[in-house]
C-alpha positions, 0 to 999 in steps of 0.5 A, a space after each residue: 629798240 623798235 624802229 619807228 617804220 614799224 610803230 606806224 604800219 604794223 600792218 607789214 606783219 600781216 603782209 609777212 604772214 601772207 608772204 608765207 601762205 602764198 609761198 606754194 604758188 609763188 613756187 609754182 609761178 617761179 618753176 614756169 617762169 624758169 622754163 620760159 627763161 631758159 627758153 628764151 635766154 638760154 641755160 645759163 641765165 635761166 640757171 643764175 635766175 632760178 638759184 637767186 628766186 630759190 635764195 630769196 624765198 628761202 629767205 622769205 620763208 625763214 624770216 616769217 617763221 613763228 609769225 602766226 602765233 607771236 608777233 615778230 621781232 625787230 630783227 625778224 622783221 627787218 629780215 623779212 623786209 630784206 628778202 622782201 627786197 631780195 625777191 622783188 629785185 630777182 623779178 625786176 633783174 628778170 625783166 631788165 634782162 627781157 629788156 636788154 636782150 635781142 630777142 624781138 618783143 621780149 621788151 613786151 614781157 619786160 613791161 609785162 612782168 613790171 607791171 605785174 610788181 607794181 600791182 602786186 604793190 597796189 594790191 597791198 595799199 589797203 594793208 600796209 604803205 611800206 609794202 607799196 614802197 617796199 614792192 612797187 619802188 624797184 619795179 617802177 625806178 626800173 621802168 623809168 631806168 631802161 625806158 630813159 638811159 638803155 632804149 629799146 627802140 628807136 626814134 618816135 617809138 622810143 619817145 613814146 616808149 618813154 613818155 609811157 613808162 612816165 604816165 605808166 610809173 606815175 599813175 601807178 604811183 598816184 593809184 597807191 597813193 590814193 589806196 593808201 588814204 582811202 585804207 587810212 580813212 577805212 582804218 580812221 573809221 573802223 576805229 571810230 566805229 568801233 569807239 563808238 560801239 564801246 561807248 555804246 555799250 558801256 551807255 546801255 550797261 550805264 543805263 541798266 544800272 540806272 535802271 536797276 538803281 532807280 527800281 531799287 530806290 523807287 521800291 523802298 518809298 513805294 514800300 511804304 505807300 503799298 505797305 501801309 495801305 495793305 496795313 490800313 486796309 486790315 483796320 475797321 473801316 467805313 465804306 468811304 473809306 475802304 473805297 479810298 484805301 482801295 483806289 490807293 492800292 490799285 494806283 499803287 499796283 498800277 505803278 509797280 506794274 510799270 516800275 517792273 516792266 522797266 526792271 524787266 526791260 532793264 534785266 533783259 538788256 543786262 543779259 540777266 533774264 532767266 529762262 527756266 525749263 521745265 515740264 507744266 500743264 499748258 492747260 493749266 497755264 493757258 486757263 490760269 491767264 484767261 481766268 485773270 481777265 475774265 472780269 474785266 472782259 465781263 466789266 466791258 462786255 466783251 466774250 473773252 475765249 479760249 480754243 486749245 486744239 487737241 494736237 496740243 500736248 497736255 504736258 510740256 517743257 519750259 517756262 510757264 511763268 514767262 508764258 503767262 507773262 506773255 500771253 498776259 500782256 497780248 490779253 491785257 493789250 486786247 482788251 485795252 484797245 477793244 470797245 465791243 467785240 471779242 478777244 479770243 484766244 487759240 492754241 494749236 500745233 503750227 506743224 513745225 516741230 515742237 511749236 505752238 502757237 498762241 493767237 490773241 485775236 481781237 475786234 478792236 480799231 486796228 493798227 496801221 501797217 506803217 506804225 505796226 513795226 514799232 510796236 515791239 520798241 520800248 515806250 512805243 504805242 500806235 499813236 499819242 492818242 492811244 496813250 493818252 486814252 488808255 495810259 501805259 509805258 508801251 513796255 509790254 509787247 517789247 517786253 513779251 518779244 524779247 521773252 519770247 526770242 530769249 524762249 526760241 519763238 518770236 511774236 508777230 502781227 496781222 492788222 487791219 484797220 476797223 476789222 482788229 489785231 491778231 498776235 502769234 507767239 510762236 515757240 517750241 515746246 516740246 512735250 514732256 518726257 514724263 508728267 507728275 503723278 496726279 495726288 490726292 488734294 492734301 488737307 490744309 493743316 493748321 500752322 502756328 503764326 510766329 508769335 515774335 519777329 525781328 526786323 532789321 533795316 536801316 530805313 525807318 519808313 521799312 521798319 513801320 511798314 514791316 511791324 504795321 503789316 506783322 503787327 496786322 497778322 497778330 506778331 509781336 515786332 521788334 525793329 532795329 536799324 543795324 546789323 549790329 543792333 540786330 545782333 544784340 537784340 537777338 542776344 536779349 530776347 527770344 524771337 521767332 523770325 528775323 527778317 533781315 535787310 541786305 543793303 544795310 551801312 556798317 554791317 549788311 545784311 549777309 554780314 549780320 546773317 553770317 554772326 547769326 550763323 556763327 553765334 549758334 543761332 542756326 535754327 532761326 528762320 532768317 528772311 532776306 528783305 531786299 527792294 533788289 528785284 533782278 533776276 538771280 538775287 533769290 538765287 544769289 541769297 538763298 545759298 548763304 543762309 538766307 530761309 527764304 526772299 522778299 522783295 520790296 515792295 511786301 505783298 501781304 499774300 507773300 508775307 503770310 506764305 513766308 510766315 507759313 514756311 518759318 514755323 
């Protein structure tokens, strides 16, 4: 049986478990107070006090033993609702008696001590409405008792004594009473905050599962478009046509530039961005990136730069991937929005630890410092203008931050307008511990091509896509849509690949691999071929059998390097 008082205003075992705290010092009030009544009373009442206050609050402490670690039973809490009682009528009878008894003013420490329970109440309005009743309704019946049926003074001083105590007692009652609604508003809103913040999150988890579908589904039909271009670009072609297939591709890598910015925004938000850490060439790195742009910087005229200070250590520790990514987008960015000029990049220690800095500087338009902010949201530019003139999502310095934060650093901007932009990413990177020994160049050695392939998939856009591209590479192909198709083509015929789709009806993929396994086949090379893009799925594969990972949509160069491995 749970008592209904209970059900609304669980809140009363918090002011248990504070009770109990609190014990040390009510102990110490207790001893005071009990030298003053002997004083004032004599022994003997001080003595009646002092056993019933020593009563009550051992009764306090057993009933809210174990309340710290389990939630108190209904007998429990009917118990500390009792000494509750216990202790504040063993006040308020010590107040009564200061009220009845002769001494001159006593009656003053009476509607001190009062006083001092009917705020003891108040105080506990934010927590619980029955501790308001449970500690101010003694106290304040009290007041309205003594002032009204046993007065202490006489004539005018009485009635105003009286009148008092009924202002004093109903203020007090209507100060709990608003506590109270104001901590039940309070309440009413955390919950409604705190609703709110579930269906956030489960909103922005929603939308990074859309994301990661949408990239999903957008792969496999852009798959086919990239894919056939890259099949078509290999064939015998005019110049016009060439010109055409080339346009296709650079439209085509266009899109898959945006489509894995949102994929990027998409891991990042879903907590699946990886960062890795380990030791590479910063040179390297930093050279690898200026040597990227270097043409389109050439195409616009413009003197594209690179200082690297001689404090900066040759070999450091971290993530040059997401480096380059970073330091990508800051040098794609100047060169977007610079018409004539420079873009120059330096590289020096910034004299905090381990960290470096990364300058991108440019002479472009400049940026308003009322729009500088929003620049590191997703799907944000300076102004509508810049989007239409140069196009982008605005997903790359969002992107390029988050990175960067993920890394221990931050990006930050200085700009003026008509005098440039300049971008600082800043992260610790440590030097390395140790640097791989430098070898000889090993000379390229001849690789025998497969000369048969299997693909498996269920899409037949993927299939064509595939054979156009192995065909294209001088393979025999052979394409089936099931798992279970797989299988028995593997059974008739000899072949030196699979390649093996892992969203597949029926039978997937990593289903199909491990009949492969358990058939005997276990030195087939079996490549995962998957438009699921999200940090891990490599990861993921590779442990169940998979030889190695392609996404889609297939790059030729990835095509062949995994073609290299499988012989």
């Amino acid at each position: 049986m749970k008592l209904s008082v209970f059900a609304w205003d669980e809140g009363f075992d918090g002011v248990a478990r504070s009770a109990r705290k609190m014990a040390p010092s009510r102990w110490v009030v207790g001893a005071l107070n009990a030298m003053l009544v002997g004083a004032l009373l004599g022994p003997r009442t001080a003595t009646i006090w002092v056993l019933a206050f020593a009563m009550a609050e051992i009764w306090t402490w057993l009933a809210t033993s174990g309340q710290k670690h389990e939630t108190p039973s209904v007998l429990r809490r009917l118990s500390y609702l009792g000494s509750a009682l216990a202790v504040n009528f063993v006040w308020v009878g010590l107040a009564f008696a200061y009220w009845r008894s002769a001494i001159p003013g006593a009656e003053f420490l009476a509607f001190l001590t009062w006083s001092a329970l009917l705020a003891n109440a108040i105080s506990h309005a934010f927590r619980s409405p029955l501790a308001v009743l449970v500690f101010g309704a003694p106290s304040a019946i009290a007041v309205l008792v003594a002032t009204l049926f046993f007065p202490a003074f006489e004539g005018a001083t009485q009635l105003a004594a009286a009148l008092g105590a009924v202002v004093f007692v109903g203020y007090a009652a209507l100060s709990a009473e608003r506590s109270v609604l104001a901590a039940r508003e309070l309440a009413t809103a955390r919950f409604e905050l705190e609703a709110q913040t579930q269906a956030a999150h489960g909103a922005n988890q929603a939308k990074s599962a859309f994301l990661a579908m949408m990239s999903h589904e957008l792969r496999t039909p852009m798959n086919g478009v990239l894919g056939m271009a890259h099949a078509l670009e290999r064939t015998d072609l005019n110049v016009r046509q060439a010109e055409h297939v080339a346009t296709l591709l650079r439209s085509g890598g266009g899109l898959m530039t945006i489509l894995n910015d949102i994929l990027d925004l998409a891991k990042i938000e879903a907590g699946r961005f990886d960062i890795e850490n380990r030791p590479f060439d910063l040179r390297h790195a930093v050279g690898r990136s200026i040597e990227l742009w270097g043409p389109a910087a050439l195409e616009k005229r413009l003197a594209l730069t690179c200082e690297i200070s001689s404090g900066v250590p040759a070999w450091v520790t971290g993530d040059d991937a997401r480096l380059r990514q970073i330091l990508q987008n800051l040098l794609s960015n100047a060169l977007k929005f610079t018409a004539k000029g420079s873009v120059r990049l330096t590289v020096a220690p910034t004299g905090r630890g381990d960290e470096i800095a990364f300058t991108v500087a440019d002479t472009g338009p400049g940026i308003e410092p009322a729009t500088q902010a929003r620049l590191f949201q997703g799907f944000t530019q300076a102004d509508t203008s810049i989007a239409r003139r140069f196009g982008g999502t605005g997903l790359g310095l969002a992107i390029s931050r988050n990175l960067a934060r993920l890394m221990g650093g931050d990006i930050t901007l200085e700009s003026r307008l008509s005098e440039g932009s300049s971008f600082t990413l800043a992260l610790p990177l440590p030097a390395a511990s140790f640097q791989p020994a430098p070898s000889a160049a090993p000379q390229p050695q001849p690789r025998a091509i497969p000369a048969r392939a299997l693909v498996v998939d269920d899409n037949r856009t993927n299939q064509e896509v595939a054979r156009a591209l192995l065909e294209a590479l001088g393979l025999s192909v052979v394409a089936v849509g099931s798992g279970q198709d797989g299988l028995q083509a593997l059974e008739t015929g000899d072949f030196d690949v699979v390649f093996m789709d892992i969203h597949m009806p029926g039978m997937s993929g990593i289903e199909t691999l491990e009949a492969i396994r358990a058939s005997g086949e276990e030195t087939i090379p079996v490549v995962a071929l998957t438009a699921d893009a999200m940090a891990g799925e490599r990861e993921r594969l590779l442990p169940l059998g998979f030889n190695d990972y392609l996404s889609k949509p297939i790059e030729p160069a990835a095509l062949v390097r995994i073609l290299g491995l499988a012989t």
